[in-house]
C-alpha positions as CSV (number, residue, x, y, z in Angstrom):
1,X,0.0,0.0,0.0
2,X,1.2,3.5,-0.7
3,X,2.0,6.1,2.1
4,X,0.3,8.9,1.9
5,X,2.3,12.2,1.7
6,X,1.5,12.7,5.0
7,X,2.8,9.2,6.5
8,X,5.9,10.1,4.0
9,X,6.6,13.5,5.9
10,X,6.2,12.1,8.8
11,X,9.3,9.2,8.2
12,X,11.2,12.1,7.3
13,X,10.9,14.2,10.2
14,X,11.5,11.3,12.3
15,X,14.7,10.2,10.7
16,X,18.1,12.5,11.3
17,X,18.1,16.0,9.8
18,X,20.9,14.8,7.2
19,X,18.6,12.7,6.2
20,X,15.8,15.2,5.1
21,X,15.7,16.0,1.6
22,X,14.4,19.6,2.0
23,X,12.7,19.8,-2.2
24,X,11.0,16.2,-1.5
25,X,9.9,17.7,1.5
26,X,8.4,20.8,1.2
27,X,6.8,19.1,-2.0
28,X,5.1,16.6,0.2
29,X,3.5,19.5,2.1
30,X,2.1,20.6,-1.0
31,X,1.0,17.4,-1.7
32,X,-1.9,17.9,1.4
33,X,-3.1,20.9,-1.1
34,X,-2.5,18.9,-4.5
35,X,-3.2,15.1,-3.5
36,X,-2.1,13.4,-7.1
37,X,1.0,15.9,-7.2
38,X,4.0,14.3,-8.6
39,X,7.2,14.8,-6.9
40,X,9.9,13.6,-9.8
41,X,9.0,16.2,-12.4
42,X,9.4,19.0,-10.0
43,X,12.5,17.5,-8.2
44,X,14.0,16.7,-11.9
45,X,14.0,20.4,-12.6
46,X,16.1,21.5,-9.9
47,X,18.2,19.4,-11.4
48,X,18.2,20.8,-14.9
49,X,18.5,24.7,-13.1
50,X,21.5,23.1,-11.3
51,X,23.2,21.9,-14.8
52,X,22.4,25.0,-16.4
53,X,24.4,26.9,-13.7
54,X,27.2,24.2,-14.2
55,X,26.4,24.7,-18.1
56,X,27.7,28.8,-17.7
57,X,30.5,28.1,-15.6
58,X,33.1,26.1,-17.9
59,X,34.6,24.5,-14.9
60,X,34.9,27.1,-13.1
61,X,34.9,26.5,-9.5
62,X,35.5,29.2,-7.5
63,X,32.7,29.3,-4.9
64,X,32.3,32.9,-5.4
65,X,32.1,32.8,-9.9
66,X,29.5,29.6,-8.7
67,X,27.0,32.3,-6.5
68,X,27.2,35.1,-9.3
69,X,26.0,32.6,-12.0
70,X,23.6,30.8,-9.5
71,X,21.8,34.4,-8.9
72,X,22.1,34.8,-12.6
73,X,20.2,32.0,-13.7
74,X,17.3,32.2,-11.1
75,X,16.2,35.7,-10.7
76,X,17.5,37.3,-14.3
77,X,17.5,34.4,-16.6
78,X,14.4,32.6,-15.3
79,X,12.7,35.5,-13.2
80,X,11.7,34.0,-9.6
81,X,11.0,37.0,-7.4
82,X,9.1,37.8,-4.5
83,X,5.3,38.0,-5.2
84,X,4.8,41.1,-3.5
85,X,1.4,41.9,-4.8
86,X,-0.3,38.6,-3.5
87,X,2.4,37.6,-0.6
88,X,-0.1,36.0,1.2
89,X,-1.6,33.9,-1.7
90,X,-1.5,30.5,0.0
91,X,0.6,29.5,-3.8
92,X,3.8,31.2,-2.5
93,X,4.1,28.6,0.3
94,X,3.8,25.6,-2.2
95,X,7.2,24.4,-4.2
96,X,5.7,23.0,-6.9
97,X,3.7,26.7,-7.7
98,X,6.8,28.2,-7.2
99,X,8.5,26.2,-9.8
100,X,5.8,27.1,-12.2
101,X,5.0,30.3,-11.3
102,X,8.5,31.7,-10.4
103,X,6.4,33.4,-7.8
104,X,7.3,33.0,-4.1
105,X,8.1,34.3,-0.2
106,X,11.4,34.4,0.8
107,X,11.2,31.0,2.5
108,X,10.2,28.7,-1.1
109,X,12.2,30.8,-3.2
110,X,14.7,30.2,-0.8
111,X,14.8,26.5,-0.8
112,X,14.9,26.4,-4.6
113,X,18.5,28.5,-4.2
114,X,19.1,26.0,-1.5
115,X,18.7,23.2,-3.4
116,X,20.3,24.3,-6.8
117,X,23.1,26.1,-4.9
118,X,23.8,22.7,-3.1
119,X,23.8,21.0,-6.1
120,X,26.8,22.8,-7.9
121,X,28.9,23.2,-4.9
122,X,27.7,25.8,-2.9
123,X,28.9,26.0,1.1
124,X,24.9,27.7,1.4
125,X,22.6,27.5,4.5
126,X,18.9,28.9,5.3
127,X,18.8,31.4,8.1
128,X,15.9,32.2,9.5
129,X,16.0,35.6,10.1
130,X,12.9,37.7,12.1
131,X,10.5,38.3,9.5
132,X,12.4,37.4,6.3
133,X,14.0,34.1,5.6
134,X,17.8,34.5,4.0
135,X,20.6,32.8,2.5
136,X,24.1,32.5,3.7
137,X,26.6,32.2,2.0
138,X,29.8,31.3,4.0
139,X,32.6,31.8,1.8
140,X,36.7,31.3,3.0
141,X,37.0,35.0,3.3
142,X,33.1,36.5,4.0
143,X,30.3,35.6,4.7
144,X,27.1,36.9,2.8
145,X,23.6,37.5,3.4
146,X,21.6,36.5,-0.1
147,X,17.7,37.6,-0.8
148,X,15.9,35.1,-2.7
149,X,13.0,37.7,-2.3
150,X,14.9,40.6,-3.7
151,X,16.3,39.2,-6.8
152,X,19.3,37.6,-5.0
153,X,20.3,41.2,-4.1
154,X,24.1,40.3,-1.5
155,X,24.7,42.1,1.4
156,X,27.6,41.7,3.4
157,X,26.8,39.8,7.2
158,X,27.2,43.0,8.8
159,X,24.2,44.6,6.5
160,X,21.6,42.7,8.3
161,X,20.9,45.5,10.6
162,X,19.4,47.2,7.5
163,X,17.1,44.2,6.9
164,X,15.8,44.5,10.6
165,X,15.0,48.0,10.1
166,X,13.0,47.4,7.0
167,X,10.7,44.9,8.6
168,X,10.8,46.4,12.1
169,X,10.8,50.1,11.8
170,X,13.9,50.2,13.8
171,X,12.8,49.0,16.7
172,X,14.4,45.4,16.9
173,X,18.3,45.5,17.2
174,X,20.4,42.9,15.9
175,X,21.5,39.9,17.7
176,X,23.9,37.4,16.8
177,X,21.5,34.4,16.7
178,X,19.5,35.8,13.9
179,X,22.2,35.0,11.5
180,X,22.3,31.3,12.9
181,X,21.8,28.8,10.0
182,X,19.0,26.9,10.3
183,X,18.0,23.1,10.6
184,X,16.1,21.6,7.6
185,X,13.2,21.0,10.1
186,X,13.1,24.3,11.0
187,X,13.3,25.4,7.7
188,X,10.3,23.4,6.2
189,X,8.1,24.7,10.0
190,X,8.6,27.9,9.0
191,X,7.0,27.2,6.0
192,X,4.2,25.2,7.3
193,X,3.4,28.3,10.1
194,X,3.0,31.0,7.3
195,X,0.4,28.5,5.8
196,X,-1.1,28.5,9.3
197,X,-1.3,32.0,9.5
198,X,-2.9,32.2,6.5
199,X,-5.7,29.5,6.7
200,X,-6.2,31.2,10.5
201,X,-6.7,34.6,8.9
202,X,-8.8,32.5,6.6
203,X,-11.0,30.9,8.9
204,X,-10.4,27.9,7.1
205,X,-10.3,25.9,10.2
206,X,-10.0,22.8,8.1
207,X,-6.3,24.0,6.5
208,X,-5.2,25.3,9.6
209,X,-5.7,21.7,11.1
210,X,-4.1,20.3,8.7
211,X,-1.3,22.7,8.7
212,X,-0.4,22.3,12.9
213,X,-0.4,18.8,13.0
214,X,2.3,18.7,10.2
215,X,4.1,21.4,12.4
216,X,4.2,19.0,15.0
217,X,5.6,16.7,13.4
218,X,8.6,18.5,12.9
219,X,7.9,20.2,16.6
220,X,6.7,17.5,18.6
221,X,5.1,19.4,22.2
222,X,5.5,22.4,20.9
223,X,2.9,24.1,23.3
224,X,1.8,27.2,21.1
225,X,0.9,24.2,18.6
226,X,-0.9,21.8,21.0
227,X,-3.1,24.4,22.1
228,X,-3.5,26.1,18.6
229,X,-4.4,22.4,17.2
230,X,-6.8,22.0,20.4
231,X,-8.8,25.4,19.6
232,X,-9.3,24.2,16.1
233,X,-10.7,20.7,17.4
234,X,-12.7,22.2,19.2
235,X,-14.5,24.7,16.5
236,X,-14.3,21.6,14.2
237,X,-16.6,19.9,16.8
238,X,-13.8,17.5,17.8
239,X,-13.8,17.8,21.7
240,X,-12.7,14.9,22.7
241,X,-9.5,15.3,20.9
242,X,-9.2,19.0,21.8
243,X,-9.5,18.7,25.5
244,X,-6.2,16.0,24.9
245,X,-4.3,18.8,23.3
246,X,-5.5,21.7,25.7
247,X,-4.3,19.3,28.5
248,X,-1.2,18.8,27.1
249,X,-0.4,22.2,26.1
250,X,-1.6,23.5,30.2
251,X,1.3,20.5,31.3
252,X,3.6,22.5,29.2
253,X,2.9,25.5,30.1
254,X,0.8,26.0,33.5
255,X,1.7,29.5,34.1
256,X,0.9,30.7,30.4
257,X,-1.0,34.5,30.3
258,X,-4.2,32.3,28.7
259,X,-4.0,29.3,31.1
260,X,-6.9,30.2,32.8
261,X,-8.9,30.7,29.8
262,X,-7.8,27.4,28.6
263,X,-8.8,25.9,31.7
264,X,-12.5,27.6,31.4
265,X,-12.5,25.8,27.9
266,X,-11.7,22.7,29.0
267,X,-14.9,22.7,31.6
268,X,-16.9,23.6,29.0
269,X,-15.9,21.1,26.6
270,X,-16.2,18.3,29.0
271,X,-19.3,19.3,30.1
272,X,-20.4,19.0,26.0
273,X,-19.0,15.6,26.2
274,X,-21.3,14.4,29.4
């Protein structure tokens, strides 16, 4: 019997991070949205961007000639860039629309540099920066802040206070862990919470479900997440389950400023199930 994409996710994010191919992956989480999606195709042309930026380098090798022609292929050459005018549109968040549309949020049009960059050479790695997911190049000499969002635009590490500014008004300063690079798992999470945040702005309680337990698979007891997944049980009419997660979530976090509201919730949903 097949596993679903679901069941396949979930052996990934089980298994050790090396082990996490991060395309396959973040395909598989559009494969909730697009059940018959096929993975190959998609996978197969990362491939083909990688040997086109292998193509234009004539053996070169020098990690830095490698970045310059991997920026050159993706954001002049084939045109991904940030969809500014619909960055909410739940397509940004799926790999496979990305591919097709080159239309994406930092974090998808970030993997696809990921995964190309990593196939031609490239010491790359995700950070997930407040607000606006980067890549880092860490060359022998500098490292460098990329943004798959801004056309591949490189600023030096030291830049990034500039990118705080831009998405905070000035009022977050910066700190040395935002430019830590980040684990696959967190990677494809991040993804998975700006779907959250859009099917909860939504109201599509039935997407948002979907979305938290596959966040929790990748963040097993995360709190936030058991009692987000317990709210939405319980508007789906699933109180049994939801009172589980709400328990769970007050273990985790007793002292928590909406404990007692939780609590109050609780009563009332066991006194539904009497």
């Amino acid at each position: 019997m097949n596993e679903s994409p679901r069941d396949r996710l979930a052996e990934m994010a089980s298994g050790p991070e090396s082990g996490i191919d991060l395309a396959a992956a973040a395909l598989l989480i559009a494969a909730d949205e697009y059940p018959q999606l096929p993975l190959g195709p998609y996978l197969r042309r990362i491939e083909l961007l990688a040997d086109r930026v292998g193509d234009r380098l004539s053996g070169e090798t020098a990690p830095p000639i490698v970045l310059q022609e991997l920026c050159r292929v993706l954001f002049r050459e084939e045109g991904f860039r940030g969809n500014a005018d619909a960055y909410y549109d739940p397509r940004n968040s799926f790999l496979n629309d990305v591919l097709d549309r080159r239309l994406g949020i930092p974090i998808t049009l970030g993997i696809v540099m990921l995964e190309v960059g990593w196939r031609v050479g490239l010491p790359l790695s995700g950070i997930n920066f407040p607000g606006h997911f980067l890549v880092r190049y860490d060359g022998e000499v500098a490292r460098l802040l990329i943004d798959p969002f801004d056309g591949g635009r490189v600023r030096w590490e030291d830049e990034g206070q500039e990118l705080l500014d831009r998405v905070y008004g000035g009022m977050v300063r910066m700190r040395e862990e935002f430019l830590r690079p980040a684990a696959r798992t967190d990677i494809l999470a991040r993804v998975l919470t700006n779907l959250k945040g859009i099917y909860l702005n939504a109201r599509d309680d039935r997407r948002a479900l979907s979305t938290v337990d596959r966040i929790l698979l990748f963040r097993p007891g995360a709190a936030v997440e058991l009692r987000d997944r317990g709210l939405l049980l319980a508007r789906t009419g699933r109180a049994d389950e939801a009172v589980v997660d709400l328990e769970r979530y007050l273990d985790h976090a007793p002292a928590a400023p909406d404990a007692q509201r939780v609590r109050s919730l609780i009563q009332e949903l066991s006194r539904v199930r009497e």
